[in-house]
Structures are given as structure tokens and as C-alpha cells.
N, CA, C and O atoms as CSV, one atom per row, in Angstrom:
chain,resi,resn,atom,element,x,y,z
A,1,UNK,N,N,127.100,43.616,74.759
A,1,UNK,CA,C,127.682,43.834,73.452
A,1,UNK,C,C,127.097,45.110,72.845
A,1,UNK,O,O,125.907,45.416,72.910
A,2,UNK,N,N,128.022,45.794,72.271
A,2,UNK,CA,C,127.238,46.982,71.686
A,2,UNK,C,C,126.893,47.112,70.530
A,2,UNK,O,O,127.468,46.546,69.599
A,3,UNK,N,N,125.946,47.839,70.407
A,3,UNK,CA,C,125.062,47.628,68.710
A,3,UNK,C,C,126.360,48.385,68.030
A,3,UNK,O,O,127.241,49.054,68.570
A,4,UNK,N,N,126.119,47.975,66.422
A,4,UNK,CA,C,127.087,48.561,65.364
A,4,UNK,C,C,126.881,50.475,65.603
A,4,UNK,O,O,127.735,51.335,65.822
A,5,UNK,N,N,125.670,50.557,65.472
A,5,UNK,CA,C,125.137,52.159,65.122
A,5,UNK,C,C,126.008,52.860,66.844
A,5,UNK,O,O,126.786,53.794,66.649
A,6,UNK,N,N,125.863,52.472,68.085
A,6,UNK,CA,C,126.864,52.604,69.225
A,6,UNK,C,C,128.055,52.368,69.169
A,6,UNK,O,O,128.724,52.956,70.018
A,7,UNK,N,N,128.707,51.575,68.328
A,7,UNK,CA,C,130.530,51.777,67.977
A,7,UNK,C,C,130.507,52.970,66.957
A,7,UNK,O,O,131.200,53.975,67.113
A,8,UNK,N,N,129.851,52.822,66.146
A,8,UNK,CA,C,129.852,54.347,65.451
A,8,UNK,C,C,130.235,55.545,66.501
A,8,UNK,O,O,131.329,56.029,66.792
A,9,UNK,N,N,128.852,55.845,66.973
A,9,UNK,CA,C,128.853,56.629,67.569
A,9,UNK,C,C,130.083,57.134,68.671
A,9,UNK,O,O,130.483,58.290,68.811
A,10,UNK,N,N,130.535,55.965,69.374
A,10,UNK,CA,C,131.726,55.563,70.333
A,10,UNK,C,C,132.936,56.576,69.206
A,10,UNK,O,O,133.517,57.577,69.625
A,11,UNK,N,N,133.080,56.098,67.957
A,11,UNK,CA,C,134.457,56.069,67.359
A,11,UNK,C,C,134.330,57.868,66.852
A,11,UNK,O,O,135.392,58.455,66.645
A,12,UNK,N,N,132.927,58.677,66.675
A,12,UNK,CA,C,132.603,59.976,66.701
A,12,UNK,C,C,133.361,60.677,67.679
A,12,UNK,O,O,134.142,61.628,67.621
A,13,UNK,N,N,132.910,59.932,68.624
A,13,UNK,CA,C,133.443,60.804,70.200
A,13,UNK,C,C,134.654,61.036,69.911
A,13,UNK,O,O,135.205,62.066,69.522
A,14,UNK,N,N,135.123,59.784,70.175
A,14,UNK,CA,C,136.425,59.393,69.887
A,14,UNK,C,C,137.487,60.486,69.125
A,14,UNK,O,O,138.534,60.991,69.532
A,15,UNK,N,N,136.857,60.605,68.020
A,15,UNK,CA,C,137.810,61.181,66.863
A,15,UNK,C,C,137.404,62.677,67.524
A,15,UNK,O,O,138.378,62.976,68.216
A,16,UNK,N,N,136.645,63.487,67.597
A,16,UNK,CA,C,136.220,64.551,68.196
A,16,UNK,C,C,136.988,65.125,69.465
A,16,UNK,O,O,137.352,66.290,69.620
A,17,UNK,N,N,137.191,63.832,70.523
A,17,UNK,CA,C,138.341,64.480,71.457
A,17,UNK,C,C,139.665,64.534,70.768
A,17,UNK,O,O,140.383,65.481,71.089
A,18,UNK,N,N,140.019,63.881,70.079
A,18,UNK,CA,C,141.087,63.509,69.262
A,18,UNK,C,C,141.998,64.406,68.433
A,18,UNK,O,O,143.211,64.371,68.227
A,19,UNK,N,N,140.734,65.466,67.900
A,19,UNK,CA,C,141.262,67.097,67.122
A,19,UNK,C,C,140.521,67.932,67.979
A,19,UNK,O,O,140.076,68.967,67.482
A,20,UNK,N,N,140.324,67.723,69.025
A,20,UNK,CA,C,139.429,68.861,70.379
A,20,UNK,C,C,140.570,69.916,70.097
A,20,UNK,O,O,140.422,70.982,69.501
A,21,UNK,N,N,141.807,69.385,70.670
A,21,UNK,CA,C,143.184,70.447,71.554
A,21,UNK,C,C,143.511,71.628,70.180
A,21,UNK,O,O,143.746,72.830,70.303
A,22,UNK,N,N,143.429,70.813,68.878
A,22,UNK,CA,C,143.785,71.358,67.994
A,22,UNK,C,C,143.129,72.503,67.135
A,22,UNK,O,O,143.508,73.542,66.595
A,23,UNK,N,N,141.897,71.760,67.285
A,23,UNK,CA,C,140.573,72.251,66.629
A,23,UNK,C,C,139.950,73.795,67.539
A,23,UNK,O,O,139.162,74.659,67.154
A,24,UNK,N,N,140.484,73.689,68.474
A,24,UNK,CA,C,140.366,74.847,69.655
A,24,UNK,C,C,140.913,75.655,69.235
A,24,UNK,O,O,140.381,76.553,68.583
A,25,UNK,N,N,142.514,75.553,69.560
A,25,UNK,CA,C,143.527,76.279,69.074
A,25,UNK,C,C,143.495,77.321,68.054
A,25,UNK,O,O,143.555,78.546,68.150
A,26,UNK,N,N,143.359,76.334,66.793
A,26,UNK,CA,C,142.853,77.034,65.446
A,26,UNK,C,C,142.072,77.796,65.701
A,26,UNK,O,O,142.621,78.867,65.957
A,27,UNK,N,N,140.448,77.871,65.822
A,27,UNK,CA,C,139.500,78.515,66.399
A,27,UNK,C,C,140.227,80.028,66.660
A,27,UNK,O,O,140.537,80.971,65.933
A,28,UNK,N,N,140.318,79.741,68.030
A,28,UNK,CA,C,140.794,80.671,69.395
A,28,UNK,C,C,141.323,81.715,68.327
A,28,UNK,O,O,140.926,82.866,68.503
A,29,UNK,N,N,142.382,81.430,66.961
A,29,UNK,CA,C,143.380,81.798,66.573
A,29,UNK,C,C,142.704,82.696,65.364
A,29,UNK,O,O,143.434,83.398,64.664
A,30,UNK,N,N,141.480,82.652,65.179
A,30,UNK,CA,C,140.661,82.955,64.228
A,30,UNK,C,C,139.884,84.186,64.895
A,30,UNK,O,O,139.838,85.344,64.481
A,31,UNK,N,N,139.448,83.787,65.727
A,31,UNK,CA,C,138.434,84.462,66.920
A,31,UNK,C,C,139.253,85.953,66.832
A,31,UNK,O,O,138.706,86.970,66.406
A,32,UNK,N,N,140.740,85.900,67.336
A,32,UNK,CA,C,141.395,86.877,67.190
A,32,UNK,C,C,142.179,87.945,66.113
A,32,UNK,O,O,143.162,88.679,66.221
A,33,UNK,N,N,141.279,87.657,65.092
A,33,UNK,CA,C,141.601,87.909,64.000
A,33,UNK,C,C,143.440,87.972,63.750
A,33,UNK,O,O,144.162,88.857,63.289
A,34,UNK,N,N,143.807,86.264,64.427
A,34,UNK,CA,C,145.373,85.701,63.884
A,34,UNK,C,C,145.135,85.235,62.461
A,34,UNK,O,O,143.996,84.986,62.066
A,35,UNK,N,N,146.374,85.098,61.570
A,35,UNK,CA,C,146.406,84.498,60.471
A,35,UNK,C,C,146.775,82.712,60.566
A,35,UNK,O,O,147.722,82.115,61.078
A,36,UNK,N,N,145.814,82.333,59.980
A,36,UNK,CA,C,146.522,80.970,60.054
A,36,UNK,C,C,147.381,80.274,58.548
A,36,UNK,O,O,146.950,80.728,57.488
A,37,UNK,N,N,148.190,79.540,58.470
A,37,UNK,CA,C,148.608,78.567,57.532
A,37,UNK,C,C,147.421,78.244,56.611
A,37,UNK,O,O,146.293,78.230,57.105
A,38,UNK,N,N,147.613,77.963,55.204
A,38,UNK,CA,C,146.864,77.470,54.737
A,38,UNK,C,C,146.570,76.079,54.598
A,38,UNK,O,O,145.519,75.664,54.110
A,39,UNK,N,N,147.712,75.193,55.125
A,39,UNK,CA,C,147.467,74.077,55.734
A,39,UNK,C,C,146.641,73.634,56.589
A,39,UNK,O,O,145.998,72.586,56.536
A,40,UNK,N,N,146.651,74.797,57.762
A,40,UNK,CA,C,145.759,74.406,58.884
A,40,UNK,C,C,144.462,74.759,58.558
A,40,UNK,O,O,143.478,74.094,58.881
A,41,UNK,N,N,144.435,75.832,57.901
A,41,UNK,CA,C,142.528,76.051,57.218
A,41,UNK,C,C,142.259,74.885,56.269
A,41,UNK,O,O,141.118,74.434,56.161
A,42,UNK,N,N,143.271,74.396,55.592
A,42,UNK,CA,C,142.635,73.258,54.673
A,42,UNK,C,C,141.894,71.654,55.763
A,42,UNK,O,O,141.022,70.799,55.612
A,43,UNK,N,N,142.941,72.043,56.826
A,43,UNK,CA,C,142.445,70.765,58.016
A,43,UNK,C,C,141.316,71.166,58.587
A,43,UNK,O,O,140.405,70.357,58.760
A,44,UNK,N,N,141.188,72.655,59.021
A,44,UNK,CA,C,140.063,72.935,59.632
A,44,UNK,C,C,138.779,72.572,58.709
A,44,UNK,O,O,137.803,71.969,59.155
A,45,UNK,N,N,138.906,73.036,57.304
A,45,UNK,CA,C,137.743,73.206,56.259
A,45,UNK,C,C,137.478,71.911,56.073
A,45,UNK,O,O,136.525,71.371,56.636
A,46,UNK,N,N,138.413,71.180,55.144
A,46,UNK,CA,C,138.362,69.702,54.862
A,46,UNK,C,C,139.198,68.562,54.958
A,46,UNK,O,O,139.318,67.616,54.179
A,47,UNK,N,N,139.698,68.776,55.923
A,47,UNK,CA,C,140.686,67.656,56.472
A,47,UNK,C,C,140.305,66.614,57.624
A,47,UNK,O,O,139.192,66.090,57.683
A,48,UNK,N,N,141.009,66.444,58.244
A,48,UNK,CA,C,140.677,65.551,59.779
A,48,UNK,C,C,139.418,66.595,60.933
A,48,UNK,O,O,138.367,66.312,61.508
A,49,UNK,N,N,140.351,67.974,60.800
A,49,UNK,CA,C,139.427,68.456,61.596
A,49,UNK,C,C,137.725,69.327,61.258
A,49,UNK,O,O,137.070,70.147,61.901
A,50,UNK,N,N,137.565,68.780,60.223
A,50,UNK,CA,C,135.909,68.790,59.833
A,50,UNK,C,C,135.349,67.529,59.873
A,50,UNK,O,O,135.556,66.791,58.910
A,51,UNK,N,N,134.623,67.102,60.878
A,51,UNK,CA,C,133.936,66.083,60.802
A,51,UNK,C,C,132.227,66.073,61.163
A,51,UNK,O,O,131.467,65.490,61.936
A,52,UNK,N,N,132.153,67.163,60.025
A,52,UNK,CA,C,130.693,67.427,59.750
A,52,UNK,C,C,129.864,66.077,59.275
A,52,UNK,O,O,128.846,65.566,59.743
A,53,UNK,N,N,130.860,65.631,57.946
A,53,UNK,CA,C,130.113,64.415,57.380
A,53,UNK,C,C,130.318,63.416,57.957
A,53,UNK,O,O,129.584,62.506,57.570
A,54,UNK,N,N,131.086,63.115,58.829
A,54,UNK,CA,C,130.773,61.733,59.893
A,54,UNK,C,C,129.686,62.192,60.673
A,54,UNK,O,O,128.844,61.296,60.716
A,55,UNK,N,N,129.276,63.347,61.409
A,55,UNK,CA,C,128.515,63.547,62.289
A,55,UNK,C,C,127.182,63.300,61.242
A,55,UNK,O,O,126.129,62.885,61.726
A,56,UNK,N,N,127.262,63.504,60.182
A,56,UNK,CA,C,125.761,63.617,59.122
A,56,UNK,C,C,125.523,62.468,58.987
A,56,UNK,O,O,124.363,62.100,58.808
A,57,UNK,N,N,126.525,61.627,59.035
A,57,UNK,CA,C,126.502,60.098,58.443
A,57,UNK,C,C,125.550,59.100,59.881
A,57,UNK,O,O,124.527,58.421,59.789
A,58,UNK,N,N,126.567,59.459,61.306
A,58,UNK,CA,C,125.509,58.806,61.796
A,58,UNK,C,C,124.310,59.170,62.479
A,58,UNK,O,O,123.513,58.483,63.118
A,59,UNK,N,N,124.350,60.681,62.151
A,59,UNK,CA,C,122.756,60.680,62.939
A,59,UNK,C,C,121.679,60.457,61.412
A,59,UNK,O,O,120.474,60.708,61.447
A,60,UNK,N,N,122.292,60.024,60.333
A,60,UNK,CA,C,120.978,59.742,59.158
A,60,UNK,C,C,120.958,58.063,59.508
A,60,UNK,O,O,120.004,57.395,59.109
A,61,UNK,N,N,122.093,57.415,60.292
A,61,UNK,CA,C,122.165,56.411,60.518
A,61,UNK,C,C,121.036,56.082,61.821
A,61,UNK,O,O,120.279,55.113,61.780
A,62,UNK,N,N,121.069,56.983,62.873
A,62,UNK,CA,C,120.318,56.856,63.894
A,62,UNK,C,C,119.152,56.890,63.534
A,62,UNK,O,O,118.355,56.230,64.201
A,63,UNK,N,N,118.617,57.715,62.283
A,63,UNK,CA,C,116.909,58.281,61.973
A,63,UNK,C,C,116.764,57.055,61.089
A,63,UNK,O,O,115.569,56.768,61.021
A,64,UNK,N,N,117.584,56.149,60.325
A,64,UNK,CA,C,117.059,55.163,59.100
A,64,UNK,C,C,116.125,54.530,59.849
A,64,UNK,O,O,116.187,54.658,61.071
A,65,UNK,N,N,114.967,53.638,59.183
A,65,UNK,CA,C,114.350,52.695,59.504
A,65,UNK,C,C,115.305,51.558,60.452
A,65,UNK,O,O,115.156,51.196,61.620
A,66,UNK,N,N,116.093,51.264,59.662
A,66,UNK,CA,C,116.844,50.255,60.437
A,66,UNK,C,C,118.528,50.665,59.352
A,66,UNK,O,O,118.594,51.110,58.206
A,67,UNK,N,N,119.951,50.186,60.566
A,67,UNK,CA,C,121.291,50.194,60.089
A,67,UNK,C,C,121.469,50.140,58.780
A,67,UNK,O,O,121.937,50.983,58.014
A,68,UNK,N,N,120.918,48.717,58.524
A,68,UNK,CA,C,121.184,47.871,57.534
A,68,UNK,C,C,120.303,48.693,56.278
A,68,UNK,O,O,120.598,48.464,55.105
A,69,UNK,N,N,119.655,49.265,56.486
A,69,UNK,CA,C,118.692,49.606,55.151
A,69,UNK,C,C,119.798,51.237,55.256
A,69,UNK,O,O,120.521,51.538,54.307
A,70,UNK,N,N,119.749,51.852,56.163
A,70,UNK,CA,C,120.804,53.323,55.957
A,70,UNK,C,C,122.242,52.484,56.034
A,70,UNK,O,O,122.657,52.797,57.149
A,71,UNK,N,N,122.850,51.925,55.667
A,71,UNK,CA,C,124.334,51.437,55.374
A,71,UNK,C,C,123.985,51.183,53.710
A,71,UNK,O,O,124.961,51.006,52.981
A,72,UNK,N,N,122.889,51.167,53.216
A,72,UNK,CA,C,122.724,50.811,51.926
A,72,UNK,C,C,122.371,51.919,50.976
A,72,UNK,O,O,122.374,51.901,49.745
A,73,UNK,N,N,122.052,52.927,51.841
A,73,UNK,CA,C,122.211,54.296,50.841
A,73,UNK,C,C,123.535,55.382,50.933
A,73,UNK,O,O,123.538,56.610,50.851
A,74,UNK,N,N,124.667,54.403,51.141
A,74,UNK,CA,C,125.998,55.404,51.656
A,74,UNK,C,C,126.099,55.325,50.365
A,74,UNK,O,O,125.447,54.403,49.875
A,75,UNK,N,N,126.669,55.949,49.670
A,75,UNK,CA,C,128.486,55.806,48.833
A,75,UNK,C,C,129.504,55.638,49.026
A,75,UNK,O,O,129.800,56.166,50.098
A,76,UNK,N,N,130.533,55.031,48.451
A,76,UNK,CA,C,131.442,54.597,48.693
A,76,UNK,C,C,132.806,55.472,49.547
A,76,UNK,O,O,133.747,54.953,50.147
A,77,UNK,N,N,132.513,56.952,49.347
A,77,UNK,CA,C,133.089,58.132,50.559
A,77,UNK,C,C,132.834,57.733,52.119
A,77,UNK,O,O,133.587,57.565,53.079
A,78,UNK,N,N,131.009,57.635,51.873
A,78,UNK,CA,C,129.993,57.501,53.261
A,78,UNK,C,C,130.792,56.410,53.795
A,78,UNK,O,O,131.350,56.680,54.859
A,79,UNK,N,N,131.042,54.934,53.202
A,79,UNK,CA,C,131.130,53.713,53.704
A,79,UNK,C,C,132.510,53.921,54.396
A,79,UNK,O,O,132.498,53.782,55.619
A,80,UNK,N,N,133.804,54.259,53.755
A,80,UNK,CA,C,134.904,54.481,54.179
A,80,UNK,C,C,134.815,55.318,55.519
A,80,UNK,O,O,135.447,55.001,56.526
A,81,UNK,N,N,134.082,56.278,55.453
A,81,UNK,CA,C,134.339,56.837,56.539
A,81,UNK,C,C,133.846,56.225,58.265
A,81,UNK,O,O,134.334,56.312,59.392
A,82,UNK,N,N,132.465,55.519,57.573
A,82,UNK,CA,C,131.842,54.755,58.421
A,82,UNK,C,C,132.993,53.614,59.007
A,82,UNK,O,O,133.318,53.332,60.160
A,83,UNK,N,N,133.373,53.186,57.919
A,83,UNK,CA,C,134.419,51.677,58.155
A,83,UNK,C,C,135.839,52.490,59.036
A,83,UNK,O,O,136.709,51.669,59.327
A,84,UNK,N,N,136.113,53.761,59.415
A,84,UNK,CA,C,136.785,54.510,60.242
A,84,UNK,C,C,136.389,54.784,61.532
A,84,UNK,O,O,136.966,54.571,62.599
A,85,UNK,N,N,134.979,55.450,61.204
A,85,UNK,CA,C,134.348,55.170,62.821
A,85,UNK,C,C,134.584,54.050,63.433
A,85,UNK,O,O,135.182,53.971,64.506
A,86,UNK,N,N,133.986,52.810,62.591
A,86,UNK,CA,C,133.881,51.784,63.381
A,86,UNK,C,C,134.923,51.260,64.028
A,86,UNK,O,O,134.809,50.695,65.116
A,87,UNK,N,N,136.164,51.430,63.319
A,87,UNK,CA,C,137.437,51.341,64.072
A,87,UNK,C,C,137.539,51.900,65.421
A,87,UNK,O,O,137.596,51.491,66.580
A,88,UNK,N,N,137.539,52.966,64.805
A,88,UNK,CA,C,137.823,54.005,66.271
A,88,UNK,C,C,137.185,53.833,67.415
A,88,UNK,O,O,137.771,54.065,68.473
A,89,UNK,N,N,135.645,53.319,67.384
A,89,UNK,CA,C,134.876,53.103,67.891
A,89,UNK,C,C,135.038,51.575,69.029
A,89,UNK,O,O,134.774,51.422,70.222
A,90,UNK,N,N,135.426,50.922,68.287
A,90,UNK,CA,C,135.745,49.132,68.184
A,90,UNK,C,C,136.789,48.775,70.238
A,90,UNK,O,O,136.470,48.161,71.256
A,91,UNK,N,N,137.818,49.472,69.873
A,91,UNK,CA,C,137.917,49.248,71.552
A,91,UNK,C,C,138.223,50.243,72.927
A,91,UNK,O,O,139.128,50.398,73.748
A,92,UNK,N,N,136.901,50.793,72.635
A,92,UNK,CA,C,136.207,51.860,73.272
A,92,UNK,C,C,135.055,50.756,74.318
A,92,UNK,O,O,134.170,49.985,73.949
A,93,UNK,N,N,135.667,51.191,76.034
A,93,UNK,CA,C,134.719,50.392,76.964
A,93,UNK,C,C,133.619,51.530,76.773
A,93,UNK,O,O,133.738,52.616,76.206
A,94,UNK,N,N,132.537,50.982,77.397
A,94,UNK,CA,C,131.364,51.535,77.743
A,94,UNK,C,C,131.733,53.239,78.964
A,94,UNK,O,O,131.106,54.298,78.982
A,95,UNK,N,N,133.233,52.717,79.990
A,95,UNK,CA,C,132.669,53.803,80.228
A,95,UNK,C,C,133.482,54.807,79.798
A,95,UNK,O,O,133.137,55.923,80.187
A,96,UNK,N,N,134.400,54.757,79.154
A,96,UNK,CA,C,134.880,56.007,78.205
A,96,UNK,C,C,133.710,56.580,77.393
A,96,UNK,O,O,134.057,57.477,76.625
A,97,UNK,N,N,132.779,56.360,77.387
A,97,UNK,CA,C,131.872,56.930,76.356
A,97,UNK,C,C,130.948,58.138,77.692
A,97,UNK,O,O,130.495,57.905,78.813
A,98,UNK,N,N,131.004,59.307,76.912
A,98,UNK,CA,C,130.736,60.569,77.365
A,98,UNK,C,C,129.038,60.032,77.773
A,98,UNK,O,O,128.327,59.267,77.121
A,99,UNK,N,N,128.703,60.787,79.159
A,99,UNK,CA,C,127.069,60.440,80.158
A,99,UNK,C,C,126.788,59.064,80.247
A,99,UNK,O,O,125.662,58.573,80.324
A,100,UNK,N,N,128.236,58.255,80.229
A,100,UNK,CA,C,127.897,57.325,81.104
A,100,UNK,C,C,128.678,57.584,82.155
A,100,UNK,O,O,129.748,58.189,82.216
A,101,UNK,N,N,127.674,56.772,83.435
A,101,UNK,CA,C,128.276,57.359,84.430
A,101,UNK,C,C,128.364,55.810,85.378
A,101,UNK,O,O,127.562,54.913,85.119
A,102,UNK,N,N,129.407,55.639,86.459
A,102,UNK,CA,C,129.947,54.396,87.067
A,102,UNK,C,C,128.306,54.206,88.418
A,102,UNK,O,O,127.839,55.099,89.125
A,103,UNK,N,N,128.019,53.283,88.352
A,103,UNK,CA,C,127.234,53.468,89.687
A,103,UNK,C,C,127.931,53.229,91.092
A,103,UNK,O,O,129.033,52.721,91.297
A,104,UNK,N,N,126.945,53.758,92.078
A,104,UNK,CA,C,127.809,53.817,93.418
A,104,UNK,C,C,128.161,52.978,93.931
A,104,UNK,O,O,127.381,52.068,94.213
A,105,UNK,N,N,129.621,52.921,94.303
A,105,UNK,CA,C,129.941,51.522,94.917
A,105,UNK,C,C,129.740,51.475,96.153
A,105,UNK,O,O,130.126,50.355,96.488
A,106,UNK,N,N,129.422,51.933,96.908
A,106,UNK,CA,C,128.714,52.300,98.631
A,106,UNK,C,C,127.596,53.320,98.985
A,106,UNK,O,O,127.010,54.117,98.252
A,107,UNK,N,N,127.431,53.011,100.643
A,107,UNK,CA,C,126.757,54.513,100.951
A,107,UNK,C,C,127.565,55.805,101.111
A,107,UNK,O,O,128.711,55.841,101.560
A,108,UNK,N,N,127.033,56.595,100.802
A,108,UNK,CA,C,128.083,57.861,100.711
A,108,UNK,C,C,127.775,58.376,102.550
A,108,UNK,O,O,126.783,58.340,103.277
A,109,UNK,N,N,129.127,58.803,102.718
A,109,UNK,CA,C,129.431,58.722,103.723
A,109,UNK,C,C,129.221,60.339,104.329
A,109,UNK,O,O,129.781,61.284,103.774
A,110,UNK,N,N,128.381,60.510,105.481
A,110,UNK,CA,C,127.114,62.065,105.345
A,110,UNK,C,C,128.073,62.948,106.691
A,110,UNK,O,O,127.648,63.963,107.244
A,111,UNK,N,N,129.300,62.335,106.990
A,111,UNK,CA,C,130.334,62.932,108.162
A,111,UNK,C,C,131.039,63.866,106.856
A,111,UNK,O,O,131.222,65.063,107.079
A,112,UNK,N,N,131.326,63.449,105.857
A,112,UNK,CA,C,132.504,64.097,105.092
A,112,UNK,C,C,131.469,65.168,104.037
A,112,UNK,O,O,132.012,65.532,102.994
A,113,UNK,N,N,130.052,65.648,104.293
A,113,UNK,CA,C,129.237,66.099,102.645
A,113,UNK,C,C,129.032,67.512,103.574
A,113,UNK,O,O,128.337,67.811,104.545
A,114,UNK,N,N,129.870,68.093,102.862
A,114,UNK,CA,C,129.281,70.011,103.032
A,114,UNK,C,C,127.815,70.585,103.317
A,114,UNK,O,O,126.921,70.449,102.483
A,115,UNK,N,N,127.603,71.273,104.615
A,115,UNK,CA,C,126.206,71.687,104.816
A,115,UNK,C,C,125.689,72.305,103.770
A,115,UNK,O,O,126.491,72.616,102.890
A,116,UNK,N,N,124.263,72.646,103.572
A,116,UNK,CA,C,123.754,72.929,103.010
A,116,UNK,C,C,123.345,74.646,103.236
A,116,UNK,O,O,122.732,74.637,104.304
A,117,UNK,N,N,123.386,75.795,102.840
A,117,UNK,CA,C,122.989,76.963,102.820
A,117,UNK,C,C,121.740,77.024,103.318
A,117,UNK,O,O,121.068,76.110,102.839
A,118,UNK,N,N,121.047,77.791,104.172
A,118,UNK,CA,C,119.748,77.601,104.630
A,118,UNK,C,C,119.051,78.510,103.116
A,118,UNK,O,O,119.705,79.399,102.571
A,119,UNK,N,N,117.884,78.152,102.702
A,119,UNK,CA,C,117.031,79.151,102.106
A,119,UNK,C,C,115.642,79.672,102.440
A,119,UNK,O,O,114.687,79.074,102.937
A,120,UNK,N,N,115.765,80.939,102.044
A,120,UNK,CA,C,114.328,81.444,103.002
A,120,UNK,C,C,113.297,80.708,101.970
A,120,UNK,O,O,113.679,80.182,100.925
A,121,UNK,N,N,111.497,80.754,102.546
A,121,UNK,CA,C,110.818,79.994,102.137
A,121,UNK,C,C,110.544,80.861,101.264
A,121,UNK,O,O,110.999,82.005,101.259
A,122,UNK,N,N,109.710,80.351,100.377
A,122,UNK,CA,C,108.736,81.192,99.399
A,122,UNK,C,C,107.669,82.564,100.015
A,122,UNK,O,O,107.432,83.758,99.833
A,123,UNK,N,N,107.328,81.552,100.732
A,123,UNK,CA,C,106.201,82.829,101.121
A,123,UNK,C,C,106.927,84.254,102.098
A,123,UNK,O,O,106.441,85.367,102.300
A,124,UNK,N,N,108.206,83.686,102.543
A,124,UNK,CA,C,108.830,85.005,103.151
A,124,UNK,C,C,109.488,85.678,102.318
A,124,UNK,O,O,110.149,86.614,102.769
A,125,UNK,N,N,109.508,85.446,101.039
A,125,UNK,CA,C,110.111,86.019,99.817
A,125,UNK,C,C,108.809,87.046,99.080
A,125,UNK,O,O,109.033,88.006,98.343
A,126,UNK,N,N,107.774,86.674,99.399
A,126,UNK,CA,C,106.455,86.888,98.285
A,126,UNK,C,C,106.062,87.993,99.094
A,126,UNK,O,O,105.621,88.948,98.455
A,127,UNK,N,N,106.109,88.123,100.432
A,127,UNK,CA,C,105.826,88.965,101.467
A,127,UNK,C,C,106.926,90.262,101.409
A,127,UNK,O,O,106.706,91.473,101.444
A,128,UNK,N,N,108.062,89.586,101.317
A,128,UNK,CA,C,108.636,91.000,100.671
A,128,UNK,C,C,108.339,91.959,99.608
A,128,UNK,O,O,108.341,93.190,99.610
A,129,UNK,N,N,108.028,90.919,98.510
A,129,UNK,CA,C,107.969,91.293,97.607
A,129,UNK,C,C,106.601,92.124,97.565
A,129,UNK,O,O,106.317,93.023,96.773
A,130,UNK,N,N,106.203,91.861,98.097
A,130,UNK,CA,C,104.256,92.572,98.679
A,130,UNK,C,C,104.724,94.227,99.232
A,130,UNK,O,O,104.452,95.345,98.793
A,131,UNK,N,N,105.470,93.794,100.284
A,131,UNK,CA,C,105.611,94.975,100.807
A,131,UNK,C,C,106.509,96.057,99.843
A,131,UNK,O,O,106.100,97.216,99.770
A,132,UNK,N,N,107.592,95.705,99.193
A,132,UNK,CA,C,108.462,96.377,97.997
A,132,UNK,C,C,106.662,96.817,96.989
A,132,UNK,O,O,106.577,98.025,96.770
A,133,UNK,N,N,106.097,96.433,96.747
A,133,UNK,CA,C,104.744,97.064,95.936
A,133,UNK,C,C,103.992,98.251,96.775
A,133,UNK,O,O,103.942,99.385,96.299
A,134,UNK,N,N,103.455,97.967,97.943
A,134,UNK,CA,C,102.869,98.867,98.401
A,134,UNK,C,C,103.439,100.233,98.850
A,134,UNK,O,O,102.766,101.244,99.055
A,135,UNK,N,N,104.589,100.130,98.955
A,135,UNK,CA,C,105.998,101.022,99.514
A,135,UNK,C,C,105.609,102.646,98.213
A,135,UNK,O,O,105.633,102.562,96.985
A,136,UNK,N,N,105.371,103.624,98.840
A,136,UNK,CA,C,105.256,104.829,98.245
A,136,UNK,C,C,106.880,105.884,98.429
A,136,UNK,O,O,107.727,105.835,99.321
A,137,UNK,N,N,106.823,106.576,97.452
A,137,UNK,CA,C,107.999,107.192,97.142
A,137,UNK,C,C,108.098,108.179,98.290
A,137,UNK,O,O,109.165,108.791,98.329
A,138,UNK,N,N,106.884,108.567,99.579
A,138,UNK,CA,C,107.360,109.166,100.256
A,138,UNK,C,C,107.381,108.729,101.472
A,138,UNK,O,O,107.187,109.565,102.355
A,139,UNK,N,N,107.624,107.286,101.866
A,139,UNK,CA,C,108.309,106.691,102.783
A,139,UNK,C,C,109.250,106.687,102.815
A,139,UNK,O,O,109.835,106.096,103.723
């Protein structure tokens, strides 16, 4: 079962891939000194696609003593937005959530894995590098 402060977090991701495609776009469109809509700067600045204060919300959530004591210094903005994460968050498996990773379901099989590049050792590297020092400009 996952802790509350981990559906948070889950429903962050979440919303983050969510205005990724868009939030790029815009960007990209800026970068190039394009003009945008003032619609879309109002989304970029303070709309869906600023989600500065969710990101503020739960990492003051991650640092509180405990959830329950930082769920008690939100305001009523903080709480709403929180009560959004948690949605978003809510039916999100474990492994949709970004660095988790599946463990191996077998031995990996060593007929099908690309050789490896040979590399020279250290010390036949250091020895070059010896000789590149002693080397005079009229050799």
C-alpha cells in the first residue's frame, strides 16, 4: 500500500508528463524568440502548466516532521491542490512511477549480449603518458 505523501508524489509525476508535450513546445517557442498567445503565457506563468506550487507543496511535505502535522499548515489553495495530486496520484501502479524498475524475470541469456571493446590497462596508458613527458622538441 502506498503512503499518502507517495500518491502525492505519484499524482506530481503524473501531472508533469501530462503538460510535458505542451510545456516543451511553448518553451522551444520562446527559446526562438517566437511570439506566443497570451493565453498560452498565462498557462505557462499561472495556469496548469506552472506547477511550481505543487512541486513546493510536496517536497515541504517530504521535509515536515510528519504528513499530518505539514497537511496542517496548508491553506485552503495548498489543500485543494494537494486534494488534486492525490487524485491523480490514486490509480497510479507502482510501476508507472519514474526509477522504478521491474526485476529480472530470468537469467539473461550471454549467446545474444554484445562483446565487450577490449581496454588497454592503466599502466600501458601511464607509460605513454611518461614517454609523451620526456619526448624533447628535437626528436
Amino acid at each position: 500500500m502506498k503512503t499518502p505523501l507517495k500518491t502525492l508524489k505519484a499524482g506530481l509525476v503524473k501531472a508533469k508528463q501530462h503538460i510535458k508535450e505542451k510545456h516543451n513546445a511553448l518553451l522551444a517557442c520562446l527559446m526562438h524568440s517566437e511570439k506566443i498567445s497570451e493565453e498560452e503565457e498565462a498557462w505557462l506563468d499561472h495556469g496548469d502548466g506552472n506547477l511550481a506550487e505543487e512541486t513546493v507543496i510536496v517536497d515541504n511535505l517530504d521535509h515536515a516532521s510528519g504528513y499530518e502535522q505539514g497537511l496542517s499548515h496548508l491553506n485552503s489553495q495548498q489543500e485543494s491542490l494537494v486534494e488534486k495530486l492525490r487524485d491523480l496520484g490514486k490509480n497510479i501502479t507502482g510501476s508507472s512511477i519514474p526509477g522504478r524498475k521491474r526485476k529480472n524475470s530470468g537469467p539473461i541469456d550471454q549467446t545474444h549480449t554484445p562483446a565487450r571493446p577490449q581496454v588497454k590497462s592503466k599502466t600501458s596508458l601511464k607509460t605513454i603518458s611518461i614517454k609523451k613527458e620526456i619526448a624533447t622538441p628535437a626528436q
